[in-house]
KOLZA-593285 format. One record per residue (C-alpha): residue number from 0; residue in three letters; x, y, z. Coordinates in steps of 0.25 Angstrom, whole numbers, plus 2048, in hexadecimal, padded with zeros to 3 digits. Example, Ala and Ser with C-alpha at 12.3 -4.5 7.8 and 13.67 -1.06 7.14 Angstrom:
BEGIN
<r><lovo>0</lovo><lumba>ALA</lumba><east>831</east><north>7EE</north><up>81F</up></r>
<r><lovo>1</lovo><lumba>SER</lumba><east>837</east><north>7FC</north><up>81D</up></r>
//
This chain:
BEGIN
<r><lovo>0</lovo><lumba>UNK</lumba><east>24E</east><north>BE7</north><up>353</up></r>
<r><lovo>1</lovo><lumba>UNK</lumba><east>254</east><north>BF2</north><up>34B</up></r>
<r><lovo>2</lovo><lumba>UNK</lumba><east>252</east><north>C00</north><up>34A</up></r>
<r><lovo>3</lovo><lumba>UNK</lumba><east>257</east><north>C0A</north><up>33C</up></r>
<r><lovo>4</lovo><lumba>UNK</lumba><east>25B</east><north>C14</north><up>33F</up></r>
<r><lovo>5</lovo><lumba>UNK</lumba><east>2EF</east><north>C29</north><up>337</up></r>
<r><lovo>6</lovo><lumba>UNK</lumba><east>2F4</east><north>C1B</north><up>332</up></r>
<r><lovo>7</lovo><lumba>UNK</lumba><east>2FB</east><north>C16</north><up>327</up></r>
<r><lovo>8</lovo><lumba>UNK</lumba><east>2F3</east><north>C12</north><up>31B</up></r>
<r><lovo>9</lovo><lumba>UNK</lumba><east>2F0</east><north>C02</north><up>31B</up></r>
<r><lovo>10</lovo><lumba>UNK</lumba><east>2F5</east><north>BFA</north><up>313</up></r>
<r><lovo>11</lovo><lumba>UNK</lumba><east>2F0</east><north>BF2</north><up>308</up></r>
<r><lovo>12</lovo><lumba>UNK</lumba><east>2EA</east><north>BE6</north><up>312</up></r>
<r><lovo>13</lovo><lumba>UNK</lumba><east>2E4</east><north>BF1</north><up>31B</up></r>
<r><lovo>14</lovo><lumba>UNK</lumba><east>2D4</east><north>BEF</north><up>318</up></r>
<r><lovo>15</lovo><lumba>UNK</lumba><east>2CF</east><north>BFA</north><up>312</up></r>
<r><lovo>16</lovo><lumba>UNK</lumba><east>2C1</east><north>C01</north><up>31C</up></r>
<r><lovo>17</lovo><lumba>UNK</lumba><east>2BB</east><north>C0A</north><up>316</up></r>
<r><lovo>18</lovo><lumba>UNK</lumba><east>2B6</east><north>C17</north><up>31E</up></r>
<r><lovo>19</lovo><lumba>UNK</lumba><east>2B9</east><north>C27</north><up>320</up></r>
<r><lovo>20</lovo><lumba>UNK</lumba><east>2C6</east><north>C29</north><up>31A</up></r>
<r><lovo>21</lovo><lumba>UNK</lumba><east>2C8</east><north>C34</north><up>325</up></r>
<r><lovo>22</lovo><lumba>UNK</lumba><east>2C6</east><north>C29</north><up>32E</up></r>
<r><lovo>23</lovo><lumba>UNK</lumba><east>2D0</east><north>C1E</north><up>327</up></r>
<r><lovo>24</lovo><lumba>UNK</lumba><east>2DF</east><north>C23</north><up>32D</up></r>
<r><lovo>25</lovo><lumba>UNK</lumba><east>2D8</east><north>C21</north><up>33B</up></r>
<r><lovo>26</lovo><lumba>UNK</lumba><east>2D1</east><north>C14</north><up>337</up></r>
<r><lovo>27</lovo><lumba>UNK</lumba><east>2E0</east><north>C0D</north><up>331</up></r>
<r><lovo>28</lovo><lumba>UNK</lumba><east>2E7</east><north>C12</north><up>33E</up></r>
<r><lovo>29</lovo><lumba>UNK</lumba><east>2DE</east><north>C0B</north><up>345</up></r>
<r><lovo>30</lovo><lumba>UNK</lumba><east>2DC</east><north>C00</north><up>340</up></r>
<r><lovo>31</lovo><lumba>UNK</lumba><east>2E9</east><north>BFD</north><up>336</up></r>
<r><lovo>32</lovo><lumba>UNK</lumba><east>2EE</east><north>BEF</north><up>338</up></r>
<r><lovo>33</lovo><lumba>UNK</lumba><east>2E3</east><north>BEA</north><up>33E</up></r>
<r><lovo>34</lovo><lumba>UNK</lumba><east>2DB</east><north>BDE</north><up>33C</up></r>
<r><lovo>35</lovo><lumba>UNK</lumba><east>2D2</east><north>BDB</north><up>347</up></r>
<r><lovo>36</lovo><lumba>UNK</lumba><east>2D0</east><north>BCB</north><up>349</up></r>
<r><lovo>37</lovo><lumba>UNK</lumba><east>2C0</east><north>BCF</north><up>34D</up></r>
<r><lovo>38</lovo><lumba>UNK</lumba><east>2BB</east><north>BD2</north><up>33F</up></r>
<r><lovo>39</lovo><lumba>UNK</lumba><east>2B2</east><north>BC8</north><up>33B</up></r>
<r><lovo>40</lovo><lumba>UNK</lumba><east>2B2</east><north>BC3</north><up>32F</up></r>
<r><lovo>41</lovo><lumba>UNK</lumba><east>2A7</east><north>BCC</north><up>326</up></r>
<r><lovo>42</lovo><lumba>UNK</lumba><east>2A0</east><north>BCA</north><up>319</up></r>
<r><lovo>43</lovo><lumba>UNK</lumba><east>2A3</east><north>BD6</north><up>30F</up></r>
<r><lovo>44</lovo><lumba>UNK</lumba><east>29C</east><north>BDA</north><up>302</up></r>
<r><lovo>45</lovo><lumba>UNK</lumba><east>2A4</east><north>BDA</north><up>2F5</up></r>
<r><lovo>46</lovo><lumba>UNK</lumba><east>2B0</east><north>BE7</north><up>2F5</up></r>
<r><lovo>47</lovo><lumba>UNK</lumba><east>2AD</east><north>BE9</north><up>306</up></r>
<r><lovo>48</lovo><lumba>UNK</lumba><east>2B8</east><north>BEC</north><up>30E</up></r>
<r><lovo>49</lovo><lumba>UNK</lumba><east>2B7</east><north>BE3</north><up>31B</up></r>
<r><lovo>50</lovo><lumba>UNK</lumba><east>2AB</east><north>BE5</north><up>322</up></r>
<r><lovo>51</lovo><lumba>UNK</lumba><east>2AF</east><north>BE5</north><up>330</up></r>
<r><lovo>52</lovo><lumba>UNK</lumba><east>2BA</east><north>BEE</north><up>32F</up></r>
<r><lovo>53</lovo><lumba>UNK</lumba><east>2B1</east><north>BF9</north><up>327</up></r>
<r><lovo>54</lovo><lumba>UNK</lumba><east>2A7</east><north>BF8</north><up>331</up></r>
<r><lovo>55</lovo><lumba>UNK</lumba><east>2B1</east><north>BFB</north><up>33C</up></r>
<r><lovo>56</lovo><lumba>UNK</lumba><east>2B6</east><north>C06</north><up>335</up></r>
<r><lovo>57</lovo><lumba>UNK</lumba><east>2A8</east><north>C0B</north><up>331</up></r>
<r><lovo>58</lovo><lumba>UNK</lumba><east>2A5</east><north>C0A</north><up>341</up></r>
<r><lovo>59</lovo><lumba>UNK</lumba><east>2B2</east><north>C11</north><up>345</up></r>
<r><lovo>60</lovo><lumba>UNK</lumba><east>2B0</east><north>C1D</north><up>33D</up></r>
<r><lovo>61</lovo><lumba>UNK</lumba><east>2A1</east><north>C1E</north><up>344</up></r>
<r><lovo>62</lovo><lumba>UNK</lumba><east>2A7</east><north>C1C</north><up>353</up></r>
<r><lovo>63</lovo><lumba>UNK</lumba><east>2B3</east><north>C27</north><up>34F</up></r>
<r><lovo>64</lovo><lumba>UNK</lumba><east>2B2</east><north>C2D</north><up>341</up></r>
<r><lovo>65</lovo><lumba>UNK</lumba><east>2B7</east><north>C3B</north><up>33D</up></r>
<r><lovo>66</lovo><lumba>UNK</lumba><east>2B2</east><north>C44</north><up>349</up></r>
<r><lovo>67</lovo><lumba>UNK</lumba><east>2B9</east><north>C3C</north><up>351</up></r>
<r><lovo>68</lovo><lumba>UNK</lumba><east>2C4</east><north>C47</north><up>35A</up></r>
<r><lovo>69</lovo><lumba>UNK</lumba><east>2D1</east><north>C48</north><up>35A</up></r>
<r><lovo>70</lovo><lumba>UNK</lumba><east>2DD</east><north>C3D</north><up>360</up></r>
<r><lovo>71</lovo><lumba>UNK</lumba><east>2D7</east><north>C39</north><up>36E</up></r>
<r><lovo>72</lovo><lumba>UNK</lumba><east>2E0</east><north>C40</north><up>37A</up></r>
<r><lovo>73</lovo><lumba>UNK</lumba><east>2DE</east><north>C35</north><up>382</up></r>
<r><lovo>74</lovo><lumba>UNK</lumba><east>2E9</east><north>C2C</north><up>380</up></r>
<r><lovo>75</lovo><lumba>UNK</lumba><east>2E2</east><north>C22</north><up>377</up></r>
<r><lovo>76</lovo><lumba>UNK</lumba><east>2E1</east><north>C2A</north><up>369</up></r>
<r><lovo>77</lovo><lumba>UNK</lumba><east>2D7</east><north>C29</north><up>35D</up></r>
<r><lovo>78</lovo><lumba>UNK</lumba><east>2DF</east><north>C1D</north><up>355</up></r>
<r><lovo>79</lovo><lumba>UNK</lumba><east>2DD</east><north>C14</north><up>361</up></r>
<r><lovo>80</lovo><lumba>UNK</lumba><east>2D0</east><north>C17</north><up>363</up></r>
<r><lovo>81</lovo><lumba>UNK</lumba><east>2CE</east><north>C14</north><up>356</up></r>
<r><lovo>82</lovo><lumba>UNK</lumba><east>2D3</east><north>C06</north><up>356</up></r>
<r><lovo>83</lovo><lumba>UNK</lumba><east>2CC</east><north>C02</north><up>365</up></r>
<r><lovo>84</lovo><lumba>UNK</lumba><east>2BE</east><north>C07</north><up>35C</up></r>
<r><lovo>85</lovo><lumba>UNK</lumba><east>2C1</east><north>BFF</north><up>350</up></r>
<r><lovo>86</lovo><lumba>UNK</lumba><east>2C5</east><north>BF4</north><up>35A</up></r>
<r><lovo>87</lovo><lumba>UNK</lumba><east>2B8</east><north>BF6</north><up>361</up></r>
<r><lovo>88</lovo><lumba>UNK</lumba><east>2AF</east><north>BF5</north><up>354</up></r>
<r><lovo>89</lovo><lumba>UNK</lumba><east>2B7</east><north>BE9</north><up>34E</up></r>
<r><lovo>90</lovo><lumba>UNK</lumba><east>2B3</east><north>BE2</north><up>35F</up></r>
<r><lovo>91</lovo><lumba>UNK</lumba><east>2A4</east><north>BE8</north><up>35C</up></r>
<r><lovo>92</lovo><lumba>UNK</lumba><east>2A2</east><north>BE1</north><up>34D</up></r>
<r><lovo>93</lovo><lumba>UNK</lumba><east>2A8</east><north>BD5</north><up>352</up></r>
<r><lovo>94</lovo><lumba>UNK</lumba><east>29F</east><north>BD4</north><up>35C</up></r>
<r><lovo>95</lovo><lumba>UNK</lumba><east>292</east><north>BD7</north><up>355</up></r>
<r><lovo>96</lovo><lumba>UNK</lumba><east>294</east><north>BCD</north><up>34C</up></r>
<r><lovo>97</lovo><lumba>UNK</lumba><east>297</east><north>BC2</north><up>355</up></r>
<r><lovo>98</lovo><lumba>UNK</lumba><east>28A</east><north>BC6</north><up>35B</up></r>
<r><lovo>99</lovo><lumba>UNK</lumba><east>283</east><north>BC6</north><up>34F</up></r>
<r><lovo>100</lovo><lumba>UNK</lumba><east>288</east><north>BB9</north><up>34C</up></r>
<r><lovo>101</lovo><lumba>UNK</lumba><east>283</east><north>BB3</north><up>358</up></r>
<r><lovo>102</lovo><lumba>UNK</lumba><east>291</east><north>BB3</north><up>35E</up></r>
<r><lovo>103</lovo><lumba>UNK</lumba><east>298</east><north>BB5</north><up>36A</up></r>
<r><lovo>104</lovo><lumba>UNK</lumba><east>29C</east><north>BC3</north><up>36C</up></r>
<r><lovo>105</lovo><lumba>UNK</lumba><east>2AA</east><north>BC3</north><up>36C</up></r>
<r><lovo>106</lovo><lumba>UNK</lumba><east>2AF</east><north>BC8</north><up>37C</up></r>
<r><lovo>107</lovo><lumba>UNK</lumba><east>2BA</east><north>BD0</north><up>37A</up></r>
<r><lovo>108</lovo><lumba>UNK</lumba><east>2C0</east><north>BDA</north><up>36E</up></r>
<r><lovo>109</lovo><lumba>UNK</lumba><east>2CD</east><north>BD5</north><up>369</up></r>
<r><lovo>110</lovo><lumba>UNK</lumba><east>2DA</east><north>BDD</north><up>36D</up></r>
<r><lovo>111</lovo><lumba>UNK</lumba><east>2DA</east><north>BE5</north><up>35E</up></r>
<r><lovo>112</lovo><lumba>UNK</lumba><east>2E8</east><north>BE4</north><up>35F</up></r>
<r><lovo>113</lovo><lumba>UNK</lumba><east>2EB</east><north>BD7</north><up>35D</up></r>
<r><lovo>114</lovo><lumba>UNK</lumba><east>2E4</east><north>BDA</north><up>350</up></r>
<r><lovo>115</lovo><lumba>UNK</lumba><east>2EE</east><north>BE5</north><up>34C</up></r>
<r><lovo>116</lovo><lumba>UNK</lumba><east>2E6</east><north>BF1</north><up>350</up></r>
<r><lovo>117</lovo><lumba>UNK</lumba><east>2EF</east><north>BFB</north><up>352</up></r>
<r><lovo>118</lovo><lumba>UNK</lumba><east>2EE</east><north>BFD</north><up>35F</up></r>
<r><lovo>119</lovo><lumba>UNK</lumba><east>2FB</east><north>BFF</north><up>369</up></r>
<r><lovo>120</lovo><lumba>UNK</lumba><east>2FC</east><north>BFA</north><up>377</up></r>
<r><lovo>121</lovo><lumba>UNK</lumba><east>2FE</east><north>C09</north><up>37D</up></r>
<r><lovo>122</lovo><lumba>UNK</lumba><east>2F3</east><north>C0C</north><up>375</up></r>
<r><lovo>123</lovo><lumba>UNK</lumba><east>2E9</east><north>C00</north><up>37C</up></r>
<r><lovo>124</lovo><lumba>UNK</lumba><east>2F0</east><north>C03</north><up>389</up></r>
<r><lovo>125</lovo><lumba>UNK</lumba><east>2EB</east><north>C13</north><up>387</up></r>
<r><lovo>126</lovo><lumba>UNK</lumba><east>2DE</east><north>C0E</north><up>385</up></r>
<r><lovo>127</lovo><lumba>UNK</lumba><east>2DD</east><north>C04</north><up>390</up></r>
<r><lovo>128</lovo><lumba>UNK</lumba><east>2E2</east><north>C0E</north><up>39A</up></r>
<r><lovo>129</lovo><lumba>UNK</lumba><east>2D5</east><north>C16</north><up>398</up></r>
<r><lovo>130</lovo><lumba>UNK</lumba><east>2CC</east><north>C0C</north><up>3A0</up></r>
<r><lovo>131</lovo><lumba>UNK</lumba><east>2D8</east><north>C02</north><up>3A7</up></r>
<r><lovo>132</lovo><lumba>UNK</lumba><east>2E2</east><north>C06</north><up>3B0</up></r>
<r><lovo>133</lovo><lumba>UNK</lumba><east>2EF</east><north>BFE</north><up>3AB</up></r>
<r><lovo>134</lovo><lumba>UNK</lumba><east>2FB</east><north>BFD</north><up>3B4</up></r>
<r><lovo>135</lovo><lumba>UNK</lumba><east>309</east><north>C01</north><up>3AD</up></r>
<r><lovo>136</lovo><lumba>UNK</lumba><east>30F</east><north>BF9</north><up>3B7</up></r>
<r><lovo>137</lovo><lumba>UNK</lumba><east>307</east><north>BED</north><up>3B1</up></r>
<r><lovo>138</lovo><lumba>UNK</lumba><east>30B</east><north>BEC</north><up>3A4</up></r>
<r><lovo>139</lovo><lumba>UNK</lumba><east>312</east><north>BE0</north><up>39F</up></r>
<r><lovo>140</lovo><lumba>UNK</lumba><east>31D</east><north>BDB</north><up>396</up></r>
<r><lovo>141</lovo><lumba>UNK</lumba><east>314</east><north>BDC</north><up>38C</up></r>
<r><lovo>142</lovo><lumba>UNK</lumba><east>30E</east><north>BE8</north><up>390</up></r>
<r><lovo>143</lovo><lumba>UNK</lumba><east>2FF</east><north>BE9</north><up>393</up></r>
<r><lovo>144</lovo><lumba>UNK</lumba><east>2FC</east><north>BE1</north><up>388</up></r>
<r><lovo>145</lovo><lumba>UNK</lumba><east>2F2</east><north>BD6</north><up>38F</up></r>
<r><lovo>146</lovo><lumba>UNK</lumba><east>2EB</east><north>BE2</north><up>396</up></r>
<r><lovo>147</lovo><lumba>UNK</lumba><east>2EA</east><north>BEB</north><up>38C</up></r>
<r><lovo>148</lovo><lumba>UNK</lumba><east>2E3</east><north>BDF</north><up>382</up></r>
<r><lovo>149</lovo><lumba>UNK</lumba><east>2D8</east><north>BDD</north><up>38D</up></r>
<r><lovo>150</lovo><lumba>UNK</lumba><east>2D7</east><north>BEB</north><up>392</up></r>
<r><lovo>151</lovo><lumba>UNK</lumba><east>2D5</east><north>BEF</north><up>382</up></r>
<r><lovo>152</lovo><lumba>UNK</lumba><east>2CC</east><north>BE3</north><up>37E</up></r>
<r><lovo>153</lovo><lumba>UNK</lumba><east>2C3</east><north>BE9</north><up>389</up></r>
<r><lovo>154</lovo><lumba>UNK</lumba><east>2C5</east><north>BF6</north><up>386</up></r>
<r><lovo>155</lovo><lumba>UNK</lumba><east>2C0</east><north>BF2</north><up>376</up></r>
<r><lovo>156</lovo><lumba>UNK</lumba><east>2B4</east><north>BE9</north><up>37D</up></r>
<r><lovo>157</lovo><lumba>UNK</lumba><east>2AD</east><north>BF7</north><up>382</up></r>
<r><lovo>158</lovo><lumba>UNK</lumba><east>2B1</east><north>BFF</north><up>375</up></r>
<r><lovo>159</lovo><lumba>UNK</lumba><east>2AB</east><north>BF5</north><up>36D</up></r>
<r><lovo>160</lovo><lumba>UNK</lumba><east>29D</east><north>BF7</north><up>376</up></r>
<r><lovo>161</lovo><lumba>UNK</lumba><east>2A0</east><north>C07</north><up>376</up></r>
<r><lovo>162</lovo><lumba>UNK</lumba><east>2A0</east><north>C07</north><up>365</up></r>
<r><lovo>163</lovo><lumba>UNK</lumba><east>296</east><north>BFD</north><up>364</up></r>
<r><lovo>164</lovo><lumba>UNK</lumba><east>28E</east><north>C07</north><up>36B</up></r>
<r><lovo>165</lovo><lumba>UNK</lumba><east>293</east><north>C14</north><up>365</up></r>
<r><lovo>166</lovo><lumba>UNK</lumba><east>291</east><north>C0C</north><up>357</up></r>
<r><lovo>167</lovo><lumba>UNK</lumba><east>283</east><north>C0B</north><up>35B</up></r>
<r><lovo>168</lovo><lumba>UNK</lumba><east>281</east><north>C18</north><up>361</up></r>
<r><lovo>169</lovo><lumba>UNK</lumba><east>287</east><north>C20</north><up>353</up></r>
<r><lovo>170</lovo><lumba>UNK</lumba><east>281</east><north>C16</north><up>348</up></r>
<r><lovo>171</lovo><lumba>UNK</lumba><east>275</east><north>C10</north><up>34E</up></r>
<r><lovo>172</lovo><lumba>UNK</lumba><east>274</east><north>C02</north><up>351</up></r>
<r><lovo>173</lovo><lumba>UNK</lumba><east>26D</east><north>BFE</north><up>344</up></r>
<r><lovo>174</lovo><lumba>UNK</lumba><east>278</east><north>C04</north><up>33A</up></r>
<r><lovo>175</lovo><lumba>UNK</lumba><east>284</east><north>BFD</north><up>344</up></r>
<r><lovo>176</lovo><lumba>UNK</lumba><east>27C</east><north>BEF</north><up>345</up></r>
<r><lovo>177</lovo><lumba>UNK</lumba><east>27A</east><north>BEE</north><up>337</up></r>
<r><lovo>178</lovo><lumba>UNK</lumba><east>28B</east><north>BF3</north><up>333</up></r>
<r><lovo>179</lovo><lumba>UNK</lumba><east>28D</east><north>BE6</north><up>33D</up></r>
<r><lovo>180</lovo><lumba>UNK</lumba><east>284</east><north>BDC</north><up>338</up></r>
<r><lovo>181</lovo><lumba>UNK</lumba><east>289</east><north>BE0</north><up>32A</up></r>
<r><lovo>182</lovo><lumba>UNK</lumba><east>297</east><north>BDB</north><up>32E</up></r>
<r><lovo>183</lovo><lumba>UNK</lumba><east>293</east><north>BCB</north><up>32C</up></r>
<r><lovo>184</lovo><lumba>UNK</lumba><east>286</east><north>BCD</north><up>324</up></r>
<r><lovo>185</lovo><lumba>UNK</lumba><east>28A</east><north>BD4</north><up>317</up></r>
<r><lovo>186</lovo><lumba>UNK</lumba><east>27F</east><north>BCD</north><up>310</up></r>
<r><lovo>187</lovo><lumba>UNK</lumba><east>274</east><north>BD6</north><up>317</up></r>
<r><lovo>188</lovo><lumba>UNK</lumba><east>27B</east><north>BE3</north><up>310</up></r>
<r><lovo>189</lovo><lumba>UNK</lumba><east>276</east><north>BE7</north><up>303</up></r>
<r><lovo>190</lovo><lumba>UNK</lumba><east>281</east><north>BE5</north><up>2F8</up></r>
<r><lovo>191</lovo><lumba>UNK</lumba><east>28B</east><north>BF1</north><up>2F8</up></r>
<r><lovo>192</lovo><lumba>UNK</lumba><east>286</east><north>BFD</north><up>2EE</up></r>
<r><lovo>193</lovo><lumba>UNK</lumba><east>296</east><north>BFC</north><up>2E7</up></r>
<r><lovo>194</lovo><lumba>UNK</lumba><east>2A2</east><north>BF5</north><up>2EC</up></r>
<r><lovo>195</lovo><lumba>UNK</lumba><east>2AC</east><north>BF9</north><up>2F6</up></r>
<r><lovo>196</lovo><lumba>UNK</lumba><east>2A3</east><north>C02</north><up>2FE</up></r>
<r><lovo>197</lovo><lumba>UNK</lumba><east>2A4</east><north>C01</north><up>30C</up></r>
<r><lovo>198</lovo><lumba>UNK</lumba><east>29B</east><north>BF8</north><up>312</up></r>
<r><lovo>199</lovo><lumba>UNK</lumba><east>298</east><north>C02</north><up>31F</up></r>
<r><lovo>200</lovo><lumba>UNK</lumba><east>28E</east><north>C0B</north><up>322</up></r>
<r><lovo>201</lovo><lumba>UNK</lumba><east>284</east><north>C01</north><up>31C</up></r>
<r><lovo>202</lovo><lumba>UNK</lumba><east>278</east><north>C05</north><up>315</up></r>
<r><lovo>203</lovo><lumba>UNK</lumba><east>26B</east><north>C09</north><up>31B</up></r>
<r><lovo>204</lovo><lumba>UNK</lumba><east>266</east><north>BFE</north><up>313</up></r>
<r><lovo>205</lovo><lumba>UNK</lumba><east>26F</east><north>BF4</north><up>319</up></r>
<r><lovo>206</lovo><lumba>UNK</lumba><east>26E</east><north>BF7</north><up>327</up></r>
<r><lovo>207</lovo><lumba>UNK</lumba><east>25F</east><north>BF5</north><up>327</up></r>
<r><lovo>208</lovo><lumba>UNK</lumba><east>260</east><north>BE9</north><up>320</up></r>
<r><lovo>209</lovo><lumba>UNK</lumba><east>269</east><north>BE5</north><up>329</up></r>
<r><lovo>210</lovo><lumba>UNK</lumba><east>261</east><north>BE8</north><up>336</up></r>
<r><lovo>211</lovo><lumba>UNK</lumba><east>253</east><north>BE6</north><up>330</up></r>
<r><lovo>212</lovo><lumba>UNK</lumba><east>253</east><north>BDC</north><up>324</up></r>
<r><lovo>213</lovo><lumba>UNK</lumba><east>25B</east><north>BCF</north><up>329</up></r>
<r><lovo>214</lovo><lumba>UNK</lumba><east>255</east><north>BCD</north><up>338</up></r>
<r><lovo>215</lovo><lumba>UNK</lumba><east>25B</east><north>BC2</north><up>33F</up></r>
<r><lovo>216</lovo><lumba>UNK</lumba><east>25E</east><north>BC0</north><up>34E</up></r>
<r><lovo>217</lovo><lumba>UNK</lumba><east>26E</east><north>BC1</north><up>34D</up></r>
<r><lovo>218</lovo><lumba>UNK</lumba><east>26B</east><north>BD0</north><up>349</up></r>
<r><lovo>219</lovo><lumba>UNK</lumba><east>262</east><north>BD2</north><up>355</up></r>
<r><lovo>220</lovo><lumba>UNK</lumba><east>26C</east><north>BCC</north><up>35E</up></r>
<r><lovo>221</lovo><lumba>UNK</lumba><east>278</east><north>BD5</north><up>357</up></r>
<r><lovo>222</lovo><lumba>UNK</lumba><east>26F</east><north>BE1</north><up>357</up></r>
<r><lovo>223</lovo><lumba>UNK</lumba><east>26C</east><north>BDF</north><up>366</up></r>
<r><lovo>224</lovo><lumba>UNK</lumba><east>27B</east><north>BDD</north><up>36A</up></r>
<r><lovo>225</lovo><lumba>UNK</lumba><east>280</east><north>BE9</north><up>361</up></r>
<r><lovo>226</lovo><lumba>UNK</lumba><east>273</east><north>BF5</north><up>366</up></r>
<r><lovo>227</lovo><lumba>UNK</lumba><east>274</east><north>BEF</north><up>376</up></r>
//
């Protein structure tokens, strides 16, 4: 079945993620103030910071890390790329999960925004206009705000499918299947080598262990949904 192959510092309730410190002023602007209600709860191993959030980040920096260029010239700009990314790979662990689980898929990717993500209306409206036409003469009292919600959750719905492919496409589908299924199965890692260490990329042991020695028709299922 398998085959091996700049922002203000946060403040003292900010989660700690750990990552390339070249990377961290881009990772707090886009993501400071933000709790996205599509984080599942996870199981964390003694001194870990959460899960979910590291392995976001950890996916971030493999989708745009340090090569990436210069500030976009096309009206939208690298921070809110940034945040539309992290947005799209909280929608992709929340829904391999719920597959792995046997669950429904959840059909849309919540408006990050309602989360605190720090994300502008002109900004959302700048990204629409890439793909929808949107009539000035349209807008409301309260501005595009309705259209914009719907026009953005399907604009995260394709994202989500584009870094879920990309993910693949970089890391292999082994390495990216086993960072998932670790999310809400800890107890398949081997225990940490010292406390505190971040828990992504994992080991080459775990990731075999992972795929290879605890077989079990959910991961089928999971792994068919994630390499389709």
């Amino acid at each position: 079945m398998f085959s091996h192959p700049p922002a203000d510092r946060p403040g003292p309730t900010e989660p700690v993620v750990p990552g390339d410190p070249a990377l961290d002023d881009r990772w707090r602007a886009a993501t400071a103030g933000w709790r996205p209600s599509s984080i599942r709860p996870s199981t964390v191993r003694s001194g870990e910071p959460d899960r979910t959030r590291a392995w976001v980040r950890h996916a971030w920096e493999g989708l745009d890390g340090p090569s990436a260029g210069p500030e976009d010239d096309d009206g939208i700009g690298r921070r809110v790329r940034d945040v539309l990314t992290v947005a799209a790979l909280f929608a992709l662990q929340e829904r391999f999960l719920a597959v792995a689980a046997g669950e429904p898929v959840p059909a849309e990717v919540p408006d990050p925004r309602r989360d605190g993500a720090p994300l502008g209306e002109d900004e959302v409206l700048a990204v629409v206009r890439q793909t929808w036409e949107i009539d000035p003469a349209e807008r409301g009292a309260g501005g595009f705000a309705a259209e914009l919600t719907g026009f953005l959750q399907d604009h995260l719905d394709e994202l989500a499918e584009e870094v879920r492919e990309r993910l693949v496409d970089r890391r292999g589908p082994t390495q990216v299947f086993a960072e998932l299924w670790s999310l809400e199965h800890v107890d398949e890692l081997e225990p940490a080598e010292q406390e505190g260490a971040p828990p992504f990329p994992l080991s080459t042991d775990d990731i075999a262990w992972i795929v290879s020695g605890v077989p079990g028709p959910e991961k089928h299922t999971a792994w068919e949904w994630l390499t389709r």
